[in-house]
PASEBA-1860 file (N, C-alpha, C; in nm, 3 decimals):
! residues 278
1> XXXXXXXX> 0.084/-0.119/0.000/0.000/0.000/0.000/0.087/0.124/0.000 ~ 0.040/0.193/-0.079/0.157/0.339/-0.104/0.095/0.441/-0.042 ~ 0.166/0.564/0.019/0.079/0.607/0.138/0.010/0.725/0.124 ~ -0.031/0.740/-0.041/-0.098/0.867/-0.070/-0.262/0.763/-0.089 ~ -0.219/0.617/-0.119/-0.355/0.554/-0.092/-0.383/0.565/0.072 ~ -0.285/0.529/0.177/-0.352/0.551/0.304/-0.408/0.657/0.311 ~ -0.371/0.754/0.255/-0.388/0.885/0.303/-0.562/0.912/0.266 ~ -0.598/0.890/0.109/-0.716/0.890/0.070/-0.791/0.797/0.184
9> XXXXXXXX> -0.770/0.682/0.198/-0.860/0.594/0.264/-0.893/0.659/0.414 ~ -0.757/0.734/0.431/-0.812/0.781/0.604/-0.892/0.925/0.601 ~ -0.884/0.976/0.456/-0.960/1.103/0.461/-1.121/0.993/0.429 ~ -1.124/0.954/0.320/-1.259/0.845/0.313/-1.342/0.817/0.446 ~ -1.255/0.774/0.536/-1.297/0.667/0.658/-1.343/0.754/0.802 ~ -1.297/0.918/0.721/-1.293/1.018/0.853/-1.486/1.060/0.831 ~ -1.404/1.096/0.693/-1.578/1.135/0.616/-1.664/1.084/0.685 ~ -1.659/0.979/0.617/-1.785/0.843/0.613/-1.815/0.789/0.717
17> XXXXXXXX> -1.746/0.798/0.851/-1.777/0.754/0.954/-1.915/0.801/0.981 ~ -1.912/0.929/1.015/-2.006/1.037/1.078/-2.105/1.069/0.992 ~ -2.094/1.113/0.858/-2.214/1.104/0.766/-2.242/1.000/0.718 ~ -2.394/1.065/0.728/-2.500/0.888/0.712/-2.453/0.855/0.578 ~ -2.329/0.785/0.508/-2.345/0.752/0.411/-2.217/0.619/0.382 ~ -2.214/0.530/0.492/-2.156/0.421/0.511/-1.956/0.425/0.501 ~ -1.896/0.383/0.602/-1.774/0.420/0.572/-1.750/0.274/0.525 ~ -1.778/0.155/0.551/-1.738/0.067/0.514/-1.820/0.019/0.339
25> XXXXXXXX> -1.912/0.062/0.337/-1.907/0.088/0.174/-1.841/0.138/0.112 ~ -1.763/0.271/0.154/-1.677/0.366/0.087/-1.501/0.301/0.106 ~ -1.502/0.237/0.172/-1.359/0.135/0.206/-1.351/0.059/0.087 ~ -1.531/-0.025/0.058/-1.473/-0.084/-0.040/-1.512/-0.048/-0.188 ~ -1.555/0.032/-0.169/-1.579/0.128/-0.319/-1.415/0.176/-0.409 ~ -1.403/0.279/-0.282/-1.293/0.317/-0.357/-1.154/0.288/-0.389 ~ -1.118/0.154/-0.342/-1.036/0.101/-0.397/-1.060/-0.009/-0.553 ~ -1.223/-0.044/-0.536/-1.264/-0.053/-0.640/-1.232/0.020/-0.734
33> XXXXXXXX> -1.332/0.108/-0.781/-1.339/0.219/-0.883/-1.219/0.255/-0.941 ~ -1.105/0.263/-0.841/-0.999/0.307/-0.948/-0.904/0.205/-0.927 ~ -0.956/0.125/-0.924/-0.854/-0.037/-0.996/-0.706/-0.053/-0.916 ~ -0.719/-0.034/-0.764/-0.586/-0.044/-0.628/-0.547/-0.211/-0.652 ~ -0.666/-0.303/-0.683/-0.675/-0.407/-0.639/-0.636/-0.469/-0.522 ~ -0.576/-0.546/-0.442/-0.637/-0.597/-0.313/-0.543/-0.523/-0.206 ~ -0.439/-0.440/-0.276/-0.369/-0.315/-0.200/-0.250/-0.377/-0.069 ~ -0.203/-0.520/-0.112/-0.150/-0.603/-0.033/-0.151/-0.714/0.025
41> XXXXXXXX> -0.278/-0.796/-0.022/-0.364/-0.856/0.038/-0.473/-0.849/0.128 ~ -0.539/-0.985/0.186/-0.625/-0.929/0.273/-0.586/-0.909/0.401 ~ -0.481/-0.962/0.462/-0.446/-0.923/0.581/-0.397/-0.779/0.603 ~ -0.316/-0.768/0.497/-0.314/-0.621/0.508/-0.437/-0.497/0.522 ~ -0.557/-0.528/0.405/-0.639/-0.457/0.411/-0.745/-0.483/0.535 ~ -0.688/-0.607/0.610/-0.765/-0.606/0.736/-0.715/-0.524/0.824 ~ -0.597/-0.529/0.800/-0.552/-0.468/0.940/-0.506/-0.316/0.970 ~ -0.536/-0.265/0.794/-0.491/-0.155/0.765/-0.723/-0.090/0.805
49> XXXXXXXX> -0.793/-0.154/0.799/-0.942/-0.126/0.826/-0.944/-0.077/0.975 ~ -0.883/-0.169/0.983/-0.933/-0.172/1.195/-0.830/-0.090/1.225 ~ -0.703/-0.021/1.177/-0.661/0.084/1.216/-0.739/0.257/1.229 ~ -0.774/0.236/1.095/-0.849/0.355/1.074/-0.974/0.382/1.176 ~ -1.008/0.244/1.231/-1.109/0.305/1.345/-1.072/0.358/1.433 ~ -0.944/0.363/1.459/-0.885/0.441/1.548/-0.843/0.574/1.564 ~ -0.849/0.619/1.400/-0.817/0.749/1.433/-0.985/0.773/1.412 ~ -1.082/0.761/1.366/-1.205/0.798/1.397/-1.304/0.793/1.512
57> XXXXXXXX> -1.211/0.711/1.605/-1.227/0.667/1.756/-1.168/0.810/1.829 ~ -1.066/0.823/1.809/-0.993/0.966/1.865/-1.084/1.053/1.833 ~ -1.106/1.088/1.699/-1.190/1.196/1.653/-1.328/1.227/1.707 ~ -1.359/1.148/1.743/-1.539/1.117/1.837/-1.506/1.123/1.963 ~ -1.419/1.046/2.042/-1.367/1.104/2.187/-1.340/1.211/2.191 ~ -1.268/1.286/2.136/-1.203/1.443/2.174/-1.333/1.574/2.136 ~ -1.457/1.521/2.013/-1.527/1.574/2.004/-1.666/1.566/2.113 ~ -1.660/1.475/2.216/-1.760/1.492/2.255/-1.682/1.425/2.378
65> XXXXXXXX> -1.565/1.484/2.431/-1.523/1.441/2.580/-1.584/1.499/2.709 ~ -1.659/1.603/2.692/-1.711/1.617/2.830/-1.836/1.583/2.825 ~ -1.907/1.526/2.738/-2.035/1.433/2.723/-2.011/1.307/2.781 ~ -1.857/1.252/2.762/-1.820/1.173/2.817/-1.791/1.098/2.908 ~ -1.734/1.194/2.972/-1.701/1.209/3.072/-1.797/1.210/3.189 ~ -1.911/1.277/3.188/-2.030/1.271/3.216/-2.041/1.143/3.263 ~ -2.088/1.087/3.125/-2.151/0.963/3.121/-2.062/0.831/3.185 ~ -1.966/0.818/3.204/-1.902/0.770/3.259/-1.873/0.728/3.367
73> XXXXXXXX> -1.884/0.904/3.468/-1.890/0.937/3.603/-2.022/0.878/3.684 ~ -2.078/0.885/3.607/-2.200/0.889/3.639/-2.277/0.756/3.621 ~ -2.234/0.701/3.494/-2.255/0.524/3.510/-2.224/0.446/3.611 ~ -2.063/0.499/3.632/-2.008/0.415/3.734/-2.055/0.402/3.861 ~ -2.138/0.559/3.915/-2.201/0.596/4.038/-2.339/0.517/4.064 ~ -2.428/0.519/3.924/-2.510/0.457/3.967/-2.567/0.362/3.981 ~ -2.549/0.240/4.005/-2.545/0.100/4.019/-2.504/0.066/4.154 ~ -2.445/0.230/4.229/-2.353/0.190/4.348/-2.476/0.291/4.430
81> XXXXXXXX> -2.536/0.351/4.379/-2.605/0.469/4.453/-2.737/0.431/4.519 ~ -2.806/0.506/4.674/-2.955/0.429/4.662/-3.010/0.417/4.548 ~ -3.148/0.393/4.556/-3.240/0.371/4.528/-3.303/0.550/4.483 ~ -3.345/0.629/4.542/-3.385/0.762/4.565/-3.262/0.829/4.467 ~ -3.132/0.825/4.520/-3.027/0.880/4.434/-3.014/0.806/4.246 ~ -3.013/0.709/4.267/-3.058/0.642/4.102/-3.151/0.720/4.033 ~ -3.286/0.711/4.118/-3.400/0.782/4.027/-3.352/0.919/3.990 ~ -3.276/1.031/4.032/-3.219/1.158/4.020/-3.139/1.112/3.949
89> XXXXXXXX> -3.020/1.035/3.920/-2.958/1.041/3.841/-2.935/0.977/3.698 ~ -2.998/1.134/3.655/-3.063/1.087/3.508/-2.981/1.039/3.393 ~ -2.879/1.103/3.386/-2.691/1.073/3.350/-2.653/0.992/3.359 ~ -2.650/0.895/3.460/-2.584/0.749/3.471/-2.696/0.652/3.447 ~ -2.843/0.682/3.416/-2.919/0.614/3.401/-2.937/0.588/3.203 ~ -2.878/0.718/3.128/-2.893/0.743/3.040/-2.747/0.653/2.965 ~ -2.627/0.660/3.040/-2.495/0.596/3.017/-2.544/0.440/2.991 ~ -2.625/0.385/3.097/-2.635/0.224/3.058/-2.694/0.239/2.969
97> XXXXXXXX> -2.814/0.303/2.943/-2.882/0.270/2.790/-2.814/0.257/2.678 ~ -2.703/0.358/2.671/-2.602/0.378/2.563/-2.543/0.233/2.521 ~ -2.504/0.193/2.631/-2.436/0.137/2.673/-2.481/-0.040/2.601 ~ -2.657/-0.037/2.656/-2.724/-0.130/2.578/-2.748/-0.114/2.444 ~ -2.756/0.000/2.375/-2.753/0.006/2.248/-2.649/-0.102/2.166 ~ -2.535/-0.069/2.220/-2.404/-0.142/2.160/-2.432/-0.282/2.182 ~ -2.515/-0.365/2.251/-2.520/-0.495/2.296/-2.584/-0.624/2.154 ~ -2.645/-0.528/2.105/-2.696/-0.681/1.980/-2.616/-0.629/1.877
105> XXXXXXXX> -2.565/-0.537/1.842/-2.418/-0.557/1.685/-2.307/-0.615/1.775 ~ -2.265/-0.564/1.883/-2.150/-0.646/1.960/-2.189/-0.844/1.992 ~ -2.299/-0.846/1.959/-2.341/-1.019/2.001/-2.313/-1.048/1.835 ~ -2.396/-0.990/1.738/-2.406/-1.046/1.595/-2.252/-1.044/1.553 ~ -2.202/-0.915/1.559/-2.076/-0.929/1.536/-1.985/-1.015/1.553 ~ -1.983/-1.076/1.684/-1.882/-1.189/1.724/-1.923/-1.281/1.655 ~ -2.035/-1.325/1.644/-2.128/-1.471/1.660/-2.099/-1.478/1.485 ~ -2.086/-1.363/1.421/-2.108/-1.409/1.290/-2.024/-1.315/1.220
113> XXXXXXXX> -1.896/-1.311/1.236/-1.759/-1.172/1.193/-1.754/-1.265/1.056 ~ -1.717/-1.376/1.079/-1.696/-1.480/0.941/-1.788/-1.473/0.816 ~ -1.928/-1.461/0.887/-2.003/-1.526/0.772/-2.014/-1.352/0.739 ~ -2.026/-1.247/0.812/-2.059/-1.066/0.763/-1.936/-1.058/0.662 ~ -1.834/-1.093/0.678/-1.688/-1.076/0.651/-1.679/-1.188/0.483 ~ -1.749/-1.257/0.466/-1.759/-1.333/0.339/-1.904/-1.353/0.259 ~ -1.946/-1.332/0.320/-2.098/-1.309/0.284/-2.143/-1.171/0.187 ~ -2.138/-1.053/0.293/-2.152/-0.941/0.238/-2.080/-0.856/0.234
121> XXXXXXXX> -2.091/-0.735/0.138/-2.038/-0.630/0.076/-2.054/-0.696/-0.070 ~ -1.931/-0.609/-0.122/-1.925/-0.658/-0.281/-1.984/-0.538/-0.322 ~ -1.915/-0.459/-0.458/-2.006/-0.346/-0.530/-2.175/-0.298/-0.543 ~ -2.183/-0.422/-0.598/-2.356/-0.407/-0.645/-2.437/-0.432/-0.492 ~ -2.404/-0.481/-0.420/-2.464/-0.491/-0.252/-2.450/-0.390/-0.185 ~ -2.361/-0.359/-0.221/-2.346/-0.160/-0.146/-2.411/-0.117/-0.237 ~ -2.395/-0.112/-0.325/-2.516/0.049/-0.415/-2.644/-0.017/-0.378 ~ -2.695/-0.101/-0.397/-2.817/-0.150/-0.325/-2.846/-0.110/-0.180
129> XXXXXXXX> -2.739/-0.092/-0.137/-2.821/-0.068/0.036/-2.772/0.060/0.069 ~ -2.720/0.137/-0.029/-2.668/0.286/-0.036/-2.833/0.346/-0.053 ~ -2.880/0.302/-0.183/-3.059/0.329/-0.213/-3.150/0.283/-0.094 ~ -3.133/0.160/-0.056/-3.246/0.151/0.011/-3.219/0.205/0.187 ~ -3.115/0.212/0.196/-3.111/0.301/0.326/-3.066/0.425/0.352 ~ -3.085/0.491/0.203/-3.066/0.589/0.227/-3.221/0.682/0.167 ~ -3.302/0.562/0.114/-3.458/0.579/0.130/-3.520/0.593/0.264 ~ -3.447/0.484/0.367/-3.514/0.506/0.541/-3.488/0.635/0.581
137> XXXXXXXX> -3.350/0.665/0.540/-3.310/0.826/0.610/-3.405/0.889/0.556 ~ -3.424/0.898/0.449/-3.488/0.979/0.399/-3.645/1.044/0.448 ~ -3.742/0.905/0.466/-3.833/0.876/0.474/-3.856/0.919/0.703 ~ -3.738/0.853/0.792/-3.746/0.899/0.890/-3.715/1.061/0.940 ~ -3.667/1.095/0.872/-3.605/1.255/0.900/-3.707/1.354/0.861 ~ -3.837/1.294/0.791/-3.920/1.379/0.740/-4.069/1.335/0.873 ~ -4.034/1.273/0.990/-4.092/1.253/1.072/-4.091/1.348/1.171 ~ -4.231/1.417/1.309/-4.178/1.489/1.355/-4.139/1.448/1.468
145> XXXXXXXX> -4.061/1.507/1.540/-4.034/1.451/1.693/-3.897/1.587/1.709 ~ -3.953/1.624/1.850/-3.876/1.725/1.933/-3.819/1.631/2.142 ~ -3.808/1.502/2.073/-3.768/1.413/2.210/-3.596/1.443/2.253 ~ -3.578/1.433/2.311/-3.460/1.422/2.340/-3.384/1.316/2.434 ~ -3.211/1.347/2.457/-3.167/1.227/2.508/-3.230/1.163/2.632 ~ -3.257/1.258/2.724/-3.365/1.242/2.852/-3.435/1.166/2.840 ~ -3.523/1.163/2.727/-3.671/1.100/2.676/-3.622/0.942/2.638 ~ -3.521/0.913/2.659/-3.445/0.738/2.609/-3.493/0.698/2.683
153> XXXXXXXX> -3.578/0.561/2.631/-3.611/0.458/2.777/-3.561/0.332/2.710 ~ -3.518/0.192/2.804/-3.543/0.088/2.739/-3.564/0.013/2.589 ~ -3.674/0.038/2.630/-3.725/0.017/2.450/-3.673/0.053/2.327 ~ -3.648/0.199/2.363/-3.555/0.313/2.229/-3.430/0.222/2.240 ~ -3.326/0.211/2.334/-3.221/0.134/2.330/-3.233/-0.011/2.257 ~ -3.331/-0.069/2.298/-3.325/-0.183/2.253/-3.325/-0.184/2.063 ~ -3.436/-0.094/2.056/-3.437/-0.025/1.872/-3.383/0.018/1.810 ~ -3.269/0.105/1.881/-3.174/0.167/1.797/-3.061/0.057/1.786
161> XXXXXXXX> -3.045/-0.080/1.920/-2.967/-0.148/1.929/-2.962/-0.201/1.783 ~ -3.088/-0.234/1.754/-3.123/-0.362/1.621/-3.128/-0.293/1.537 ~ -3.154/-0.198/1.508/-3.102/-0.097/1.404/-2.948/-0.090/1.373 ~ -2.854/-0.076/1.448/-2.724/-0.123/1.415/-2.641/-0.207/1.387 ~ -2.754/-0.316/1.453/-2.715/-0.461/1.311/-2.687/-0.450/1.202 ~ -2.835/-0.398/1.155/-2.804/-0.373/1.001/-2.708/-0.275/0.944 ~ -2.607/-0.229/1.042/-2.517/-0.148/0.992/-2.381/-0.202/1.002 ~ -2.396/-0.353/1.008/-2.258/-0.456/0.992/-2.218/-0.509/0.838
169> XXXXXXXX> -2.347/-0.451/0.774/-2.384/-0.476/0.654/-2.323/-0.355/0.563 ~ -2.214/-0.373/0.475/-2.166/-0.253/0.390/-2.252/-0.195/0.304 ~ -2.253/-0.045/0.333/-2.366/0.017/0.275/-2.475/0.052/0.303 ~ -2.497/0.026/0.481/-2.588/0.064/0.551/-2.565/0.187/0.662 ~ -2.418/0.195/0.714/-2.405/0.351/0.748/-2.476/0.378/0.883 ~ -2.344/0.301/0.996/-2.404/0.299/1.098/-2.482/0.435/1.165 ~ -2.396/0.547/1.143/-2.442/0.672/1.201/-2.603/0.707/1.070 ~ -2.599/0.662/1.000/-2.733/0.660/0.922/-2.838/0.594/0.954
177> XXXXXXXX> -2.856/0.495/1.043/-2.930/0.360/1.057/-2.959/0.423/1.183 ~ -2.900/0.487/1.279/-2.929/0.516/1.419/-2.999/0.657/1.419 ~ -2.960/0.692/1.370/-3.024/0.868/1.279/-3.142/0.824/1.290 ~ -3.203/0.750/1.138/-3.318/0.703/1.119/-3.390/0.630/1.200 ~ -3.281/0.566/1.266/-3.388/0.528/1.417/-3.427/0.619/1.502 ~ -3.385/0.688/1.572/-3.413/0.804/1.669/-3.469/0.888/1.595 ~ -3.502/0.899/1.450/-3.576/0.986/1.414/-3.682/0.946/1.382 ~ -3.732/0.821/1.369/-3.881/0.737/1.364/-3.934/0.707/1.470
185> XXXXXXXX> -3.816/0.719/1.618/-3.887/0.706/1.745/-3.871/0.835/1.815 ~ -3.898/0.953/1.707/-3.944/1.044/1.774/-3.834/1.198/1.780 ~ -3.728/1.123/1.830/-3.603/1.278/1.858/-3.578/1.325/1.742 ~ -3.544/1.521/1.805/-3.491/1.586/1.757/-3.357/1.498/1.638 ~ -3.430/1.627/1.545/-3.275/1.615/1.432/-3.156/1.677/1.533 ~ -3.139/1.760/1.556/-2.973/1.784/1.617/-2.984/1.667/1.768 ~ -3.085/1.687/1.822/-3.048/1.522/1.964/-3.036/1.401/1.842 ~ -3.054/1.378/1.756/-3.038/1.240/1.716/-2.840/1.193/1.618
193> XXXXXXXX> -2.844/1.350/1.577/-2.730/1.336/1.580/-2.607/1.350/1.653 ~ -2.648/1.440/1.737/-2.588/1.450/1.902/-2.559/1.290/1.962 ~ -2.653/1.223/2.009/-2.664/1.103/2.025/-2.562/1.026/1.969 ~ -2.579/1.016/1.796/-2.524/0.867/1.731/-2.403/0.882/1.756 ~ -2.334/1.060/1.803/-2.168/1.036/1.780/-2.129/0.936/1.895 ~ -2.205/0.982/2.033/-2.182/0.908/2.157/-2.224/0.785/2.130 ~ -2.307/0.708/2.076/-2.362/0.583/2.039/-2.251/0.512/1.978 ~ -2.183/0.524/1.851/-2.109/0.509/1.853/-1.949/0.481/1.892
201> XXXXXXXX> -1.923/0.569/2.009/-1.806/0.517/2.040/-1.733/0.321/2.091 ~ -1.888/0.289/2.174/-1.837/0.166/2.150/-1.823/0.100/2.016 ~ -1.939/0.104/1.957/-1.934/0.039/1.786/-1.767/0.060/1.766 ~ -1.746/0.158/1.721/-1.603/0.231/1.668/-1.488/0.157/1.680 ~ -1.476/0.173/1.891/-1.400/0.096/1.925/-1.394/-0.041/1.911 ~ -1.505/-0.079/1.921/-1.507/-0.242/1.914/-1.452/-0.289/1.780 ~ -1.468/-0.223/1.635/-1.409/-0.242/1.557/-1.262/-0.226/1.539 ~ -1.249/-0.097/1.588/-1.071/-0.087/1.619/-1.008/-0.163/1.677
209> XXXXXXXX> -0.996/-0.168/1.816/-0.935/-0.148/1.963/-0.891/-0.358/1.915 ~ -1.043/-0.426/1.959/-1.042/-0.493/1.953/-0.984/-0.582/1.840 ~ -1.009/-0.498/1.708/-0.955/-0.598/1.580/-0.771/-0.552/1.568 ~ -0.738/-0.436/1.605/-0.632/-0.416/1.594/-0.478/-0.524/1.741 ~ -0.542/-0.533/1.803/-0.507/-0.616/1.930/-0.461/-0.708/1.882 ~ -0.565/-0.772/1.823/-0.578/-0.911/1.788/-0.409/-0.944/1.670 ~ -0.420/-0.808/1.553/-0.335/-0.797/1.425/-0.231/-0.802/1.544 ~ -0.211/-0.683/1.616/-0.065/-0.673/1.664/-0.032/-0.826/1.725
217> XXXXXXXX> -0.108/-0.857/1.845/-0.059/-0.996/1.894/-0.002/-1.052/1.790 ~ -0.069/-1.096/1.627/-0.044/-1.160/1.544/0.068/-1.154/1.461 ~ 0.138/-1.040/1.436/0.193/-0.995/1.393/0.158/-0.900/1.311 ~ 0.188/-0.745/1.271/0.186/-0.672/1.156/0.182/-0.718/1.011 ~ 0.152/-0.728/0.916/0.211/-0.710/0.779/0.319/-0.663/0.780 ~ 0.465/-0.681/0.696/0.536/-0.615/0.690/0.531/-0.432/0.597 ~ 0.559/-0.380/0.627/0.556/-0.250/0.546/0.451/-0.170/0.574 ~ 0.296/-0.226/0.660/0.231/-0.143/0.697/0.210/-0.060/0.808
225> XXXXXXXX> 0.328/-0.019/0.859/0.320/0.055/0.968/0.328/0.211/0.958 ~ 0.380/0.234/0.830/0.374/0.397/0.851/0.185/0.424/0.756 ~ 0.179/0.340/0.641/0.053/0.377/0.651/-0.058/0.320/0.739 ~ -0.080/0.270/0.870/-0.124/0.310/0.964/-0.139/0.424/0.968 ~ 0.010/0.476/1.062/-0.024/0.610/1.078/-0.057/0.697/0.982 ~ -0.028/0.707/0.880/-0.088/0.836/0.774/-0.234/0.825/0.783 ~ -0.293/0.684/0.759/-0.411/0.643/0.759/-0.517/0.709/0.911 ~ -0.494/0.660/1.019/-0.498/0.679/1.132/-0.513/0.846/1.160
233> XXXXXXXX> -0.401/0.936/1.118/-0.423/1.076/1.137/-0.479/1.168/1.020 ~ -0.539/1.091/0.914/-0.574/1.143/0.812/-0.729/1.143/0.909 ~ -0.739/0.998/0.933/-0.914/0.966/0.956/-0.956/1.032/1.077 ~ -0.839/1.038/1.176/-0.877/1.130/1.346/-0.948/1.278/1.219 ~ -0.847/1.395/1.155/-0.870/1.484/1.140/-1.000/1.508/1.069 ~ -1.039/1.438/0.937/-1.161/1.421/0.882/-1.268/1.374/0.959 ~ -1.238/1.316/1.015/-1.362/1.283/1.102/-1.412/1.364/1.217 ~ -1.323/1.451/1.242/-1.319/1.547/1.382/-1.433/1.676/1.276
241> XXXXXXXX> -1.392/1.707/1.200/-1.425/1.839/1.083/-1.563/1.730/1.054 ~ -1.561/1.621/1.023/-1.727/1.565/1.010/-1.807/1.582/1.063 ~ -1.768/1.580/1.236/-1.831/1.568/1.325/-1.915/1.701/1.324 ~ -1.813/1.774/1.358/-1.869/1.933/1.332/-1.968/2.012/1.240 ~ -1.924/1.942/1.082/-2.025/1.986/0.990/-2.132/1.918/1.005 ~ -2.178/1.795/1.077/-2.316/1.730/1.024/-2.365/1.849/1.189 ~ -2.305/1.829/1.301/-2.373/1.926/1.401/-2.393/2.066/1.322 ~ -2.319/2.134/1.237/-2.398/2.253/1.199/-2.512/2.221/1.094
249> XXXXXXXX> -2.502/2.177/1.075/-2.612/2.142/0.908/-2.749/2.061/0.979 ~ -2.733/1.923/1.083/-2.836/1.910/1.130/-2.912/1.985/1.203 ~ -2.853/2.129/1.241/-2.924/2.235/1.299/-2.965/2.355/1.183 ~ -2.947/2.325/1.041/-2.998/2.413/0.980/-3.143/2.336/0.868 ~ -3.066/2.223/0.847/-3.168/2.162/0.725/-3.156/2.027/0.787 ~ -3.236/1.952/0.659/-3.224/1.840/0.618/-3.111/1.719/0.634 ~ -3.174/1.597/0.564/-3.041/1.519/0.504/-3.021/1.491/0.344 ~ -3.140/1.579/0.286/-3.145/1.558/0.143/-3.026/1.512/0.062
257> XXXXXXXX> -2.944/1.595/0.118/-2.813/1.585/0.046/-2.769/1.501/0.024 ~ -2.786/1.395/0.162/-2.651/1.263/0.170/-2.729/1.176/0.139 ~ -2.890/1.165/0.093/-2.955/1.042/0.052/-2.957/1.118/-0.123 ~ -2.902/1.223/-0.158/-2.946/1.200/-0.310/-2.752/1.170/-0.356 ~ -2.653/1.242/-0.277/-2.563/1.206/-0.281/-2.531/1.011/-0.291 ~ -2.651/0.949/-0.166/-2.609/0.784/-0.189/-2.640/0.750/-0.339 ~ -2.747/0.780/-0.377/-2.846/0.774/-0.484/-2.732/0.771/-0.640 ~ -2.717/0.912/-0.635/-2.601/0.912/-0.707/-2.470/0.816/-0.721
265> XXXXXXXX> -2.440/0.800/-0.620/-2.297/0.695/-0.604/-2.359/0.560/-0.644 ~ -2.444/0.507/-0.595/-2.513/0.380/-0.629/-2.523/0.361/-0.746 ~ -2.589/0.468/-0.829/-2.641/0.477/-0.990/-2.449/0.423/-1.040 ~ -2.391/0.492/-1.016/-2.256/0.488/-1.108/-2.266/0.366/-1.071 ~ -2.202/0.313/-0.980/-2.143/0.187/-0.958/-2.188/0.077/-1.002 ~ -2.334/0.087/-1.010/-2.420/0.010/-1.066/-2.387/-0.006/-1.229 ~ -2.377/0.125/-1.258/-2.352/0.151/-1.382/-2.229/0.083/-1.454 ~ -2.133/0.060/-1.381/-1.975/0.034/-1.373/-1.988/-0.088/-1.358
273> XXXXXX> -2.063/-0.154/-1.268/-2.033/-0.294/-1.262/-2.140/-0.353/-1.348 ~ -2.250/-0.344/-1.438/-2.334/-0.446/-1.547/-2.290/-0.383/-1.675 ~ -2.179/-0.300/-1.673/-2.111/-0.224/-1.764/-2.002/-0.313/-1.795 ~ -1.941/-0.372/-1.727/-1.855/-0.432/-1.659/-1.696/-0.272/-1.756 ~ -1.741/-0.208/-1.655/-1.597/-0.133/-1.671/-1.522/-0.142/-1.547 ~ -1.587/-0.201/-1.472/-1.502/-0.240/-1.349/-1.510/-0.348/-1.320
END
């Protein structure tokens, strides 16, 4: 891998994290499209994947660390706190929910990394679920609801949980899938994107932290260590500047953009692959 490709892939992976418009579709798009081919193999491109969650892991921690922090403090407190003090503390009550969100993609994930990992993606399966989930965004964001994080009970956790299943699936766009959830059960456009960044951090990590562990124990690839890092601080910085633009924009408009934007990308690719120019 040559490191003006890391470099693209970690600006790609910074993007795409945060806007609803799938980063792991766009992982494997664009080495598609312009003909990288397997960029080292697959171990490499495994291990060069689960790096990049890391700098988009940084980029979501540092953007929302005293949300964090919060939630944290405050998880830890309440499980330990009366009864009377629990019910007041709305913060550590709000942290486990989060917390359960992450619990059915973290079960599917393990239970089935093999069969997600050979099964699906592939060109024409991403432009397919680029359209049709970026029809849900579409279709939930035009719902009304002024709820907020407060307003999370149970249930919402459990929905947005299973909603992020389907975002193990390339081309479904986890921060898109949770959007559209919290926006069909009701919350604010800026709380729902407020939300998915913190929702996310386990997802993120669990893809990083955990898959990268595993590479190092195993050994590196040889030669991929500096694009890591290029990769890694390309995706922290893009993704930090993501973060930011979807918080200004979900406080001014829409998501028109990023579902006619999927729309678009789908059409080509589609186009490219029964074309067979790719």
């Amino acid at each position: 891998m040559e490191w003006w490709q890391a470099l693209i892939l970690g600006v790609v992976q910074g993007l795409t994290e945060f806007f609803p418009i799938s980063s792991s579709g766009h992982l494997e798009l664009v080495p598609w499209i312009f003909g990288w081919g397997d960029l080292g193999g697959e171990a490499v491109g495994t291990a060069f994947d689960a790096s990049l969650h890391l700098g988009t892991l940084a980029a979501v921690v540092f953007a929302t660390r005293r949300q964090l922090w919060l939630l944290v403090r405050e998880g830890v407190r309440y499980p330990l706190a009366a009864r009377g003090a629990r019910t007041n503390n709305v913060t550590g009550r709000l942290a486990w929910l989060y917390v359960l969100t992450a619990v059915p993609a973290a079960v599917v994930g393990a239970l089935f990394d093999d069969v997600i990992g050979n099964q699906l993606g592939g060109p024409v399966i991403v432009a397919f679920s680029l359209i049709v989930f970026g029809a849900v965004l579409w279709w939930a964001d035009r719902r009304a609801g002024q709820r907020t994080a407060r307003d999370l009970g149970v249930r919402d956790a459990w929905l947005i949980g299973a909603a992020q299943v389907l975002a193990l699936n390339p081309g479904t766009s986890r921060s898109g899938i949770t959007i559209s959830a919290m926006r069909a059960l009701g919350f604010a456009r800026t709380e729902a994107v407020q939300m998915s960044f913190v929702l996310g951090v386990p997802i993120i990590a669990g893809a990083g932290v955990w898959k990268t562990v595993g590479l190092i124990a195993d050994g590196l690839p040889d030669g991929l260590g500096q694009a890591m890092v290029i990769g890694i601080a390309a995706a922290a910085l893009t993704g930090w500047l993501a973060i930011n633009a979807l918080q200004r924009l979900a406080a001014r408009t829409n998501f028109n953009a990023f579902v006619i934007y999927r729309a678009v990308l789908a059409l080509v690719v589609l186009n490219l692959a029964l074309t067979g120019l790719r």
